[in-house]
C-alpha positions as CSV (number, residue, x, y, z in Angstrom):
1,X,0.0,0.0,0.0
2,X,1.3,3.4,-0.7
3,X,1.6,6.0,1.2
4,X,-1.0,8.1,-0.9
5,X,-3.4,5.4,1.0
6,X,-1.6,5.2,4.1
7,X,-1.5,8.2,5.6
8,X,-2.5,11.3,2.9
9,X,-0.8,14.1,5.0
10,X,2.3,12.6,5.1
11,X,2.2,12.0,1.7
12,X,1.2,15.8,0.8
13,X,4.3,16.6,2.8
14,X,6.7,14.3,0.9
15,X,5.6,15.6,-2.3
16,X,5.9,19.4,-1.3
17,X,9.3,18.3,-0.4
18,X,10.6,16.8,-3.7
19,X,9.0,19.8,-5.3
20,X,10.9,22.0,-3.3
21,X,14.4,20.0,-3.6
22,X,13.7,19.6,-7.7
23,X,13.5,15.8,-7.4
24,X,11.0,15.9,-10.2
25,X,11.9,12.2,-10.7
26,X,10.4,10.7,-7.5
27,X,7.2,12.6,-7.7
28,X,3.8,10.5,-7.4
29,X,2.6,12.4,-10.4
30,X,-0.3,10.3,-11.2
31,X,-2.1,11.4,-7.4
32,X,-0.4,14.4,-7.2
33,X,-2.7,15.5,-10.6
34,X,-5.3,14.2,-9.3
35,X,-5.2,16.2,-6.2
36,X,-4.2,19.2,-8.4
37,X,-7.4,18.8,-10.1
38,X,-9.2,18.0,-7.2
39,X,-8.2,21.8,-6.2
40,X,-9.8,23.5,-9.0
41,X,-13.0,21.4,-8.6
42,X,-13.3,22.4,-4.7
43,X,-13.1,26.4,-5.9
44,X,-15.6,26.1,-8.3
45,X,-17.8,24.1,-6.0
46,X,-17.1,26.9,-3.7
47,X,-18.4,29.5,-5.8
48,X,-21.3,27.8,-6.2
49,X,-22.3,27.3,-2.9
50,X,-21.5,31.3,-2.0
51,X,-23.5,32.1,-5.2
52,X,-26.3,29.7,-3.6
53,X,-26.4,31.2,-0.5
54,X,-26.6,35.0,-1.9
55,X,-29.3,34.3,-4.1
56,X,-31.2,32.3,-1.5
57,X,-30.8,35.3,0.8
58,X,-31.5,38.0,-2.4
59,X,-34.6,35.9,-3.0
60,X,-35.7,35.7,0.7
61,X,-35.2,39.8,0.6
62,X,-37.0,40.5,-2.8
63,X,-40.2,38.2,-1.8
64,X,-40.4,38.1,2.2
65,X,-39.7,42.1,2.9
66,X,-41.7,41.4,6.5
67,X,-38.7,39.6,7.7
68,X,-35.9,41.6,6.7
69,X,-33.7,42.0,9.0
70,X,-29.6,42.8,9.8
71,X,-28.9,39.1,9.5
72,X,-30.0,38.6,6.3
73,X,-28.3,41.7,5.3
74,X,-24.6,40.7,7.0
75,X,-25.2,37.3,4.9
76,X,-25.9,39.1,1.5
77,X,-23.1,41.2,2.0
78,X,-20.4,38.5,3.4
79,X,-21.3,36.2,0.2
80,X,-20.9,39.4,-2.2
81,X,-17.3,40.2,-0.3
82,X,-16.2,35.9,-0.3
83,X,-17.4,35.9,-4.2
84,X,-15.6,39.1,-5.2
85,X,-12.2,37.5,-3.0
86,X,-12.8,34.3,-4.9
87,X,-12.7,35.5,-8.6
88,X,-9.6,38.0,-7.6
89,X,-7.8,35.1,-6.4
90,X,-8.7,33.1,-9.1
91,X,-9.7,35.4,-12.2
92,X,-10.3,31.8,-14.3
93,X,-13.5,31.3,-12.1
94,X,-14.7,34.4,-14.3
95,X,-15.4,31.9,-17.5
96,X,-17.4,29.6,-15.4
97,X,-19.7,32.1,-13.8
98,X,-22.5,31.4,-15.9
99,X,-22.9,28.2,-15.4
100,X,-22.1,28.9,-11.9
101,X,-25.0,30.7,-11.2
102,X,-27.5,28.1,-13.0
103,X,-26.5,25.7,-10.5
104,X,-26.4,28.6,-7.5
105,X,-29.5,29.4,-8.8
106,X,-31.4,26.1,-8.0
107,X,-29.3,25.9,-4.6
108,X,-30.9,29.3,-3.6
109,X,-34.0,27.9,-4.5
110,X,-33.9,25.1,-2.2
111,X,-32.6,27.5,0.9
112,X,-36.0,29.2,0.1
113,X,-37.7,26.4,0.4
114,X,-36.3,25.4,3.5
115,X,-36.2,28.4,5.6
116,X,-39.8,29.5,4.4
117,X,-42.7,28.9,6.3
């Protein structure tokens, strides 16, 4: 058994070595791009759940304007501040915004539906 399977931290740790001491050879490239890919999934599936979450909260504002209140706005502005910090740190997201927001979209939705009485 590897140590990919052993012990996964360990193993993130031996890799970051070789990297850092050019020992290119003795890299576990077949995991270590999947893990690199891995990375890029988890930021777009981050932007979709902050997306989710704004227009969940945008929705509950727009159609529920009884229960506003500070919470809701503190949420609708964190998510705007997270999202803006996500696509600086990552300007690549930018391409994948549309289809970001189809799936946000139906996530809001379902936070509606949840937290509506």
């Amino acid at each position: 058994m590897q140590l990919y399977e052993r012990d996964f931290y360990a193993w993130t740790q031996e890799q970051a070595a070789l990297l850092r001491a050019g020992r290119l050879e003795q890299l576990d490239t077949v995991h270590l791009a999947e893990e690199i890919e891995a990375l890029g999934r988890q930021e777009r599936r981050e932007l979709v759940n902050r997306l989710g979450i704004l227009l969940g909260h945008l929705l509950k504002w727009q159609f529920q304007p009884q229960l506003r209140g500070k919470s809701w706005q503190a949420t609708i502005i964190e998510q705007r501040q997270e999202i803006q910090e996500l696509i600086a740190e990552s300007p690549s997201l930018k391409a994948y915004l549309a289809e970001a927001m189809e799936k946000a979209y139906r996530k809001g939705l379902l936070l509606v539906v949840r937290e509506t009485p």
